[in-house]
C-alpha positions in Angstrom: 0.0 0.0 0.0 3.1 1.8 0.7 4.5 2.0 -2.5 1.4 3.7 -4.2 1.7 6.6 -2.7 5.6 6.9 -3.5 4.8 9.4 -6.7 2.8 12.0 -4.6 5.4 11.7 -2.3 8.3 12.6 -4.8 6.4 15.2 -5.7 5.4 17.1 -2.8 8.8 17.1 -1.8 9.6 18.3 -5.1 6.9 21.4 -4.7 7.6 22.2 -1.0 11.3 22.0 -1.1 12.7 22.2 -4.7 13.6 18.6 -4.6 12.0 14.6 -4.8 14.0 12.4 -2.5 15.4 13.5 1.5 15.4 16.9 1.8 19.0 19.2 1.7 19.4 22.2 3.4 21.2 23.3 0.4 18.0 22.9 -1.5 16.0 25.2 0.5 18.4 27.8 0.4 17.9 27.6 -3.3 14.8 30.1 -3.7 14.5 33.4 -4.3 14.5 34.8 -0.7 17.4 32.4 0.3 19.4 33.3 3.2 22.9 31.7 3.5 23.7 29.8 6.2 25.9 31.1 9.4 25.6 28.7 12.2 23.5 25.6 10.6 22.5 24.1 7.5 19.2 23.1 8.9 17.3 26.0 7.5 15.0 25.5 10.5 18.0 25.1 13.1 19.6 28.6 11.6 16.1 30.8 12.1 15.8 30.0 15.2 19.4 30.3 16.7 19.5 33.7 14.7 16.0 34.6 16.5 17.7 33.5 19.9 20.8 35.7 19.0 18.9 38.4 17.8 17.7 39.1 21.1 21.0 40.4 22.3 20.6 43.7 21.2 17.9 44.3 23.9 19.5 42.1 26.5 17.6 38.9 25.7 20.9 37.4 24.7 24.6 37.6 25.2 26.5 36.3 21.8 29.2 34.4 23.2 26.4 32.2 25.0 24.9 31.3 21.8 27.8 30.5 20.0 29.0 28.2 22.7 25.3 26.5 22.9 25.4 26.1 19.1 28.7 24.5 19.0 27.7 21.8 21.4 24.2 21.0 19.2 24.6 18.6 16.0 23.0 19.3 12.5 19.4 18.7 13.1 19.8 17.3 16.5 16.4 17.9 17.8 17.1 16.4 22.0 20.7 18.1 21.7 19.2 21.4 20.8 16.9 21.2 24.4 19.7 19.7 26.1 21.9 22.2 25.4 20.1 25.4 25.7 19.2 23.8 29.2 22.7 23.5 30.2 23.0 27.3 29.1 19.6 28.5 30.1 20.4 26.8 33.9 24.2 28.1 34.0 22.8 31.8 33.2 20.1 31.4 35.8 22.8 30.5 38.5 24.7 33.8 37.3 21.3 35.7 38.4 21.2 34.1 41.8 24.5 34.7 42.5 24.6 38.7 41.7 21.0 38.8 43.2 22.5 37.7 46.7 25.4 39.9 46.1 22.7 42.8 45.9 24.1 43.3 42.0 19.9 44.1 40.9 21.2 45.0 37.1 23.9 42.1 36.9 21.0 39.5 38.2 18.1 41.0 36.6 19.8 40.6 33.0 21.1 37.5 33.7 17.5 36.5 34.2 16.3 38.0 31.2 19.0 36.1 29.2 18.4 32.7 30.8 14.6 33.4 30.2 14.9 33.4 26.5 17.2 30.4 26.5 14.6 28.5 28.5 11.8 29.8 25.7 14.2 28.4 23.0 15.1 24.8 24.5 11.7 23.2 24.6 10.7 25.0 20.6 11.2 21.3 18.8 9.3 19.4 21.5 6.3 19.4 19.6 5.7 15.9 19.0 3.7 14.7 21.8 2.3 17.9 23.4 2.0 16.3 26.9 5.8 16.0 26.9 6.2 17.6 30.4 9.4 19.2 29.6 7.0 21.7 27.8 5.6 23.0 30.6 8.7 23.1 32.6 10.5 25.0 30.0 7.0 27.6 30.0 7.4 28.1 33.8 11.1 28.4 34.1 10.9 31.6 31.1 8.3 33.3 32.5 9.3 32.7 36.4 13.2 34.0 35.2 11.9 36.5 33.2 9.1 38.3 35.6 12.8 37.4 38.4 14.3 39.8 35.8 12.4 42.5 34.9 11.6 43.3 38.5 15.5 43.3 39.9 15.6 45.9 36.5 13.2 47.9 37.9 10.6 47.8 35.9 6.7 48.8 36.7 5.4 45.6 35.6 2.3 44.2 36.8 1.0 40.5 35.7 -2.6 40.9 34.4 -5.4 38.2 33.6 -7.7 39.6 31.1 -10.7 38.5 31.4 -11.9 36.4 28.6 -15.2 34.3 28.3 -15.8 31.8 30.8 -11.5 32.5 31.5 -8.3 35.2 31.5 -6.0 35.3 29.0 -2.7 35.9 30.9 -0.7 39.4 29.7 2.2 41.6 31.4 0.8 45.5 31.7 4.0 47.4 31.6 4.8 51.3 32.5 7.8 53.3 31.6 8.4 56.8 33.9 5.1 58.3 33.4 5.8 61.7 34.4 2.2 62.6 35.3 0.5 62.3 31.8 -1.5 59.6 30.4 0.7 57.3 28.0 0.2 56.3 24.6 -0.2 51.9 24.4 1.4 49.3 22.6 -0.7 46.3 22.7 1.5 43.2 21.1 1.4 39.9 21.0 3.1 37.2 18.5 1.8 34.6 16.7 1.6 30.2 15.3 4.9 29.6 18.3 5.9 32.9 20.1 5.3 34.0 24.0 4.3 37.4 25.7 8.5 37.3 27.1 9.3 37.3 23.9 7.5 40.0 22.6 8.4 42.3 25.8 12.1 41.9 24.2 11.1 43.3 21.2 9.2 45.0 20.5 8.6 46.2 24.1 11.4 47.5 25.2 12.2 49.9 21.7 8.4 50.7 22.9 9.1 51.3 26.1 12.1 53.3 25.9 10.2 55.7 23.4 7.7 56.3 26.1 4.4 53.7 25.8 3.2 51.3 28.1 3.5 48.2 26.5 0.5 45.2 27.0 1.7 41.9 26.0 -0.3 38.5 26.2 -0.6 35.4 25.0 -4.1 34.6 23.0 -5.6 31.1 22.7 -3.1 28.8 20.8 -0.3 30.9 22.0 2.0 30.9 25.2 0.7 30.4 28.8 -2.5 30.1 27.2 -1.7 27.6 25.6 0.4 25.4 27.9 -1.4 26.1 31.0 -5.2 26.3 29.8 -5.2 24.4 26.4 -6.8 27.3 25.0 -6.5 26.8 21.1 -6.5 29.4 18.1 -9.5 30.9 16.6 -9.6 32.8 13.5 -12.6 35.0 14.8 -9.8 37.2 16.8 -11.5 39.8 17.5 -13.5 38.1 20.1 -9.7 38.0 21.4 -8.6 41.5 21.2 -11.7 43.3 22.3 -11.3 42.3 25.9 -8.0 43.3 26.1 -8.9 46.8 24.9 -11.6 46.9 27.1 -8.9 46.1 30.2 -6.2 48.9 28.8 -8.9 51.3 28.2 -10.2 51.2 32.2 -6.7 52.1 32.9 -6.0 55.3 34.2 -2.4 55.9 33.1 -3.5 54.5 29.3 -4.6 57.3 26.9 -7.7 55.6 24.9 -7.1 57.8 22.1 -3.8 56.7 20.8 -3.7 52.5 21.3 -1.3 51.0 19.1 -2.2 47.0 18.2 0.9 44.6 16.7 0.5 41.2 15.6 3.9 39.2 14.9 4.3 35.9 12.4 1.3 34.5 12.4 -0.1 37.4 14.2 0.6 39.8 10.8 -3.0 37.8 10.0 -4.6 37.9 13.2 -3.8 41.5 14.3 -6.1 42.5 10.9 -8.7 40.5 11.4 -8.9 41.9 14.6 -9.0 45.4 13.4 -11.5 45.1 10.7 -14.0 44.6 13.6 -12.3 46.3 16.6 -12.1 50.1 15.8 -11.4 51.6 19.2 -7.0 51.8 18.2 -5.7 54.4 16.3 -2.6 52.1 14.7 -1.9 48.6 13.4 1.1 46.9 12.7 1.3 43.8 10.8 4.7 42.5 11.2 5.0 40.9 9.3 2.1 41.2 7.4 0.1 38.2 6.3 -2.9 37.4 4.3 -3.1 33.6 4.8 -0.8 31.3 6.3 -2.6 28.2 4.6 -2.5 30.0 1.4 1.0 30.5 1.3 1.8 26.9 2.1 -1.0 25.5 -0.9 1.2 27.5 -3.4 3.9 25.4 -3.3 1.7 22.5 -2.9 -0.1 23.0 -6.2 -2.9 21.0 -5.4 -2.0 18.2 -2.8 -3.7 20.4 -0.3 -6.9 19.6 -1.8 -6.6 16.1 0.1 -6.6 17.4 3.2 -10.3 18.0 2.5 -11.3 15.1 -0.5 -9.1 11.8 1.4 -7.7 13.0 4.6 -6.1 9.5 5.5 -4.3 9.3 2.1 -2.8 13.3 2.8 -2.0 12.3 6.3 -0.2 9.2 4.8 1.8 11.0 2.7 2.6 14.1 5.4 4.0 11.8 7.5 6.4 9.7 4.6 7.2 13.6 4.5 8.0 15.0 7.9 11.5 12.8 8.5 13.1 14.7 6.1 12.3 18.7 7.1 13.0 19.7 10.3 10.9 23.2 9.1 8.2 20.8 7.7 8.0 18.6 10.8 7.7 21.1 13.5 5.0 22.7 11.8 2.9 20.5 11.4 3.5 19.3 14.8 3.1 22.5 16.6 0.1 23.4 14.7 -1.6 20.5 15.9 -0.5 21.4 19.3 -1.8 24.9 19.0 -5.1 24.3 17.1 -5.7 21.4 19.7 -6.6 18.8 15.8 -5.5 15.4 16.1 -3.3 15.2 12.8 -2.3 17.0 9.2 -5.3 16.7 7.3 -7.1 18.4 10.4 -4.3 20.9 11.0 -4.9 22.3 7.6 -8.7 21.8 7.0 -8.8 24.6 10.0 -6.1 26.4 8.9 -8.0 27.5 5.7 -10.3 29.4 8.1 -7.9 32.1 8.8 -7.3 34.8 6.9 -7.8 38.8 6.8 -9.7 38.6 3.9 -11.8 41.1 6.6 -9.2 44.0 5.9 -11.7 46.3 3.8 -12.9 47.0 7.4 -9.8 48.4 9.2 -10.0 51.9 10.1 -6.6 52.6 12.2 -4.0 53.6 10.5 -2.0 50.6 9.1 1.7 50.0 8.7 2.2 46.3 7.2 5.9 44.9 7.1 7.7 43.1 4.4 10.9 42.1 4.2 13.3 40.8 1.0 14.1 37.6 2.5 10.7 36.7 4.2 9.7 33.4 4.4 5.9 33.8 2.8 6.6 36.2 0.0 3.7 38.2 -1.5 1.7 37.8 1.5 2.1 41.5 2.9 1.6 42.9 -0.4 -1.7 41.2 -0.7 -3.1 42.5 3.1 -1.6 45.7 2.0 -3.8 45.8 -1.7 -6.7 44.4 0.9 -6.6 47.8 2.9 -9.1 51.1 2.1 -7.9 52.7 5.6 -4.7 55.3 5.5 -1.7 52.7 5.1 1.7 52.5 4.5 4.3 49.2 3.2 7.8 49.0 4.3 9.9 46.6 2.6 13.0 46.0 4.4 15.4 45.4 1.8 18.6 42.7 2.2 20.8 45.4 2.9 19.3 46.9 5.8 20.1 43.2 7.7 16.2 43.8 9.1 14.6 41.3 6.1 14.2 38.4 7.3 10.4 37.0 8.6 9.4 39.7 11.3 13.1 41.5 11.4 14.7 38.2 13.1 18.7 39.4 14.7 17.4 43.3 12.9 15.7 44.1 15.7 17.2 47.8 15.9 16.6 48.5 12.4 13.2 47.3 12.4 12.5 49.5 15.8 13.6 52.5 13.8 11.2 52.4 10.5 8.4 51.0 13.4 9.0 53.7 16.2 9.4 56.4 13.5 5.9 55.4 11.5 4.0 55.1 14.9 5.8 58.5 16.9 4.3 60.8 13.5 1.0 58.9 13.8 0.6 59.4 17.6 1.6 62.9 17.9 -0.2 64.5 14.8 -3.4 66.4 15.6 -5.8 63.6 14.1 -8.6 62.0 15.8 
């Protein structure tokens, strides 16, 4: 039975990764928004060590760290790569203890922010079997460190539960030095993998030190919520976000009349959707910006989709001959059943075809939507962009600005620039 599905096989490896037969790193490299490799050949393994690195620039990191951790993890050695960032994650985390009982608050709070992001990036290819335990352990140890650190920092940063249905979604509310005024908002949050610590690093803190309070949370399918309340993505987001503008807007030190709203990844979808029915902010940011996910991944299936829907045990079949042979194509799949809370592929992306911003005629805030040369799901910004009848703008970070990879990944400080500098005009101008 085996052996009948070996064409479709050949040639969804052929349309996903340029090849038919076990897929090379060298072969996904091979496309027109390539990157070269730096650390790994895993394509997969590269993103996300970059993503980890990246995070130096706001303290989230320290290089040397990395490249330490990296040397010790094999080519597309998915236990070493937890292993490892444990070893580094736990060694950093003793660092904080050690200055925090020497009285050394900056020393042990960025320790702790450091060892915090290495605990988010150990458990990222434990996707498998979503009752691993080490998945929640890595969740509690990020955000435990991480809350550790931004209090010995000296941060105003209160821990929030929004409430949400018959729940809370879990958020940080963060104030810089309010000098007496109310403060213009930054309400983030990422998007198919990312956490609310994550997206305090960036973009938080460029929002912060620019003068916003920053909320950040985790919606269903994302984070804490996820881990801790099996709370699963819906594409109807702006059941999501209204809450959460409801809870910033009853705050005091929050000026209602300039709320900025950033979605990130996955979230360049959501945030719009959002938007087109939630008119109370006066900015969005889709960063980067993006139409559908599931559309981008049927164009290089040309058609194989399609049995996701028509035989679902024949597409699940073949997704799984697939999956040994991309670490990229593997995790996907087996986070998005994790975070969509489906029991396999043909599932995954029978609801995944439910999301979209197709919605974006409705937006009325004003609308920056993020591109970059090298992004991973090419044409998608342009196409929310085209989508949008509300006052807009598109920024295209090109290759030489080191900011274009998917959602500015290691550009951080170029991408807080061209961000900070849209959303500062918008916020100050006399405009209601």
């Amino acid at each position: 039975m085996r052996k009948a599905f070996k064409p479709l096989l050949a040639l969804l490896l052929l349309l996903l990764f340029g090849l038919a037969g076990p897929l090379k790193a060298e072969a996904i490299r091979s496309g027109p928004n390539a990157s070269p490799a730096h650390f790994f050949q895993d394509e997969s393994f590269e993103f996300e060590f970059l993503r980890t690195l990246g995070a130096a620039y706001y303290g989230g990191a320290d290089i040397m760290e990395c490249l330490d951790t990296a040397s010790r993890i094999g080519e597309g050695d998915e236990d070493a790569w937890y292993d490892e960032w444990e070893k580094t994650a736990d060694s950093v985390h003793q660092l904080g203890l050690a200055a925090e009982k020497n009285g050394a608050a900056i020393s042990a709070g960025r320790a702790f922010l450091r060892a915090a992001n290495y605990y988010r990036t150990m458990d990222f290819y434990l996707r498998a079997d979503p009752d691993d335990p080490r998945i929640l352990l890595a969740g509690r140890k990020s955000r435990q460190t991480f809350l550790r650190g931004m209090r010995q920092l000296g941060y105003h940063i209160e821990t929030v539960r929004i409430p949400y249905e018959q729940t809370t979604l879990p958020a940080y509310l963060i104030l810089p030095a309010q000098g007496g005024k109310k403060l213009p908002l930054l309400i983030v949050h990422s998007g198919f993998d990312g956490t609310k610590e994550e997206v305090v690093l960036y973009p938080g803190f460029a929002a912060l030190e620019r003068g916003y309070a920053v909320l950040a949370f985790d919606g269903p399918g994302q984070g804490e919520a996820l881990r801790e309340q099996k709370l699963y993505f819906r594409p109807d987001w702006e059941k999501v976000l209204s809450p959460v503008v409801d809870y910033v807007r009853s705050r005091r030190e929050v000026d209602s009349g300039k709320i900025a709203y950033m979605g990130i990844s996955m979230g360049g979808m959501l945030a719009p959707r959002a938007a087109a029915h939630e008119h109370r902010i006066k900015a969005l940011i889709a960063n980067n910006g993006l139409y559908s996910f599931y559309e981008s991944l049927a164009q290089r299936m040309q058609g194989i989709d399609a049995l996701a829907f028509s035989d679902p045990d024949r597409f699940n079949l073949i997704v799984a001959e697939v999956m040994p042979n991309s670490t990229a194509f593997r995790w996907m799949v087996n986070n998005g059943k994790m975070a969509f809370g489906v029991p396999d592929a043909a599932s995954l992306f029978r609801r995944l075809k439910q999301y979209s911003a197709a919605d974006a005629p409705g937006i009325r805030a004003h609308s920056l939507i993020l591109d970059g040369e090298r992004e991973s799901m090419p044409g998608q910004a342009r196409k929310l962009y085209d989508l949008i009848i509300a006052p807009k703008t598109y920024l295209l970070f090109k290759s030489s600005e080191s900011a274009d990879l998917h959602c500015q990944v290691a550009g951080s400080a170029t991408g807080a620039q061209y961000i900070f500098e849209w959303l500062d005009k918008l916020m100050k101008a006399d405009r209601p």
